[in-house]
C-alpha positions as CSV (number, residue, x, y, z in Angstrom):
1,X,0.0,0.0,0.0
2,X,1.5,3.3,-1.4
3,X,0.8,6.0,1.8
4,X,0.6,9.5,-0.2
5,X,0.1,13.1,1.0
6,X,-3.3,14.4,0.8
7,X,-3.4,16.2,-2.7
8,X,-1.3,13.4,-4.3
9,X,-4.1,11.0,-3.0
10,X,-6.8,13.1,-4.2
11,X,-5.4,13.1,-7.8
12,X,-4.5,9.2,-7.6
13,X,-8.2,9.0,-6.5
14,X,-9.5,10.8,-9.5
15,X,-7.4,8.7,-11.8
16,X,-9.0,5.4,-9.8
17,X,-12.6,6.7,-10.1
18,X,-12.1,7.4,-14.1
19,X,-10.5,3.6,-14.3
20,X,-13.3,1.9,-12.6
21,X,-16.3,4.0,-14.7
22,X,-16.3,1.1,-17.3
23,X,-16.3,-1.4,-15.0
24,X,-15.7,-2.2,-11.4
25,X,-15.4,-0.1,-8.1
26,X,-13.2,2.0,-6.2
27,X,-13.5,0.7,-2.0
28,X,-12.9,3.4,0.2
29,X,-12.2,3.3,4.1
30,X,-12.1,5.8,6.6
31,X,-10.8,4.7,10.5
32,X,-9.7,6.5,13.3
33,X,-5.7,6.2,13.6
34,X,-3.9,7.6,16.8
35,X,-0.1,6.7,14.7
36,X,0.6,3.4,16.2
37,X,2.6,1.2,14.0
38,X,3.1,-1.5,16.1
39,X,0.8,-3.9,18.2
40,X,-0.6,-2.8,21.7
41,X,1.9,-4.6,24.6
42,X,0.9,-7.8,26.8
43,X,0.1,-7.4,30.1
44,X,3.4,-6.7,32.8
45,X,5.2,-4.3,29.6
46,X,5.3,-0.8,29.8
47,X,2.0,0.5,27.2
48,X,2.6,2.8,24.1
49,X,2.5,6.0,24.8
50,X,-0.8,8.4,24.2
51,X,-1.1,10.1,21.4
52,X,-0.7,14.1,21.1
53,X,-3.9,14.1,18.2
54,X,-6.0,11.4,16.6
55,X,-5.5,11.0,13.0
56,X,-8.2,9.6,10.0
57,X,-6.6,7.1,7.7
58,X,-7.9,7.2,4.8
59,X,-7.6,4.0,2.2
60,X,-8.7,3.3,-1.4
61,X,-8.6,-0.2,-3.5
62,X,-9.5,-0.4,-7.1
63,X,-8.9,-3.9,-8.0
64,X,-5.0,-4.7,-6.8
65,X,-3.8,-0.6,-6.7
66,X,-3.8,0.6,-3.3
67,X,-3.1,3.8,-2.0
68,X,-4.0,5.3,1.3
69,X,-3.5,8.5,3.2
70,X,-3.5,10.2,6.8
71,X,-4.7,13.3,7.5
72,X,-4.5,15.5,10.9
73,X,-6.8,17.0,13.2
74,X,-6.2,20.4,11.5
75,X,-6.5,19.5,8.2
76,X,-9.4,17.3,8.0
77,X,-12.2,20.7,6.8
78,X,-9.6,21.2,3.9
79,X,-9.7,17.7,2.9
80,X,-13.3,17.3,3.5
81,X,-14.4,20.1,1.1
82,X,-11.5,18.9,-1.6
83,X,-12.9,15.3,-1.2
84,X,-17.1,16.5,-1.5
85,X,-16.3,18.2,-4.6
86,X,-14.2,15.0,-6.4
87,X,-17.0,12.6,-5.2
88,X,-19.8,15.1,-6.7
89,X,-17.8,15.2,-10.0
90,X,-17.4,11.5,-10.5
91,X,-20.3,10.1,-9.0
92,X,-22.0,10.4,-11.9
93,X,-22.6,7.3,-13.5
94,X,-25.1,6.0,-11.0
95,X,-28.4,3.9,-12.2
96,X,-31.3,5.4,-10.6
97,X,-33.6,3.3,-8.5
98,X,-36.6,2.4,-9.6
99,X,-39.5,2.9,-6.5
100,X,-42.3,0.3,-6.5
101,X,-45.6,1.3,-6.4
102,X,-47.4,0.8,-3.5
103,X,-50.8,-0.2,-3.9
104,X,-54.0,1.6,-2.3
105,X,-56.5,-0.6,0.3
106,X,-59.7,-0.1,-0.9
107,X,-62.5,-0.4,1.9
């Protein structure tokens, strides 16, 4: 998995999202990462220490490419408003649900 910066991820997610328009999908994941790279300690050893900030990692899969990203406390409105604006620009291939009609009770 390639970790990127935040704009670099936004373009290599815009390159995913025109890849998977003629077939397949792009997986995205969003989790709450406080920088730990290593597991938490057994019981008797001294714990991790606490992070300063919690982070979002961010991860997207389009078939076997995978990149992913974090992003800070402080930064996460700026990549929330560039991300809202990609999604509404490539979302829009979707098939539009067709509603089943409900039938009336007659009494």
């Amino acid at each position: 998995m390639v970790l990127l910066e935040n704009d670099s991820f936004l373009s290599e997610l815009t390159k995913l999202f025109q890849k998977a328009r003629q077939d397949g999908s792009v997986i995205m994941t969003f989790k709450r990462y406080d920088g730990r790279d290593r597991p938490i300690p057994r019981p008797g050893k001294p714990p991790l220490p606490e992070p300063a900030e919690h982070m979002c990692l961010v991860r997207a899969k389009f078939r076997s490419k995978k990149i992913s990203t974090v992003i800070h406390q402080k930064d996460i409105n700026k990549f929330q408003v560039a991300y809202s604006s990609l999604l509404k620009g490539n979302l829009d291939g979707l098939k539009k649900l067709k509603k089943p009609k409900t039938k009336t009770k007659a009494e």
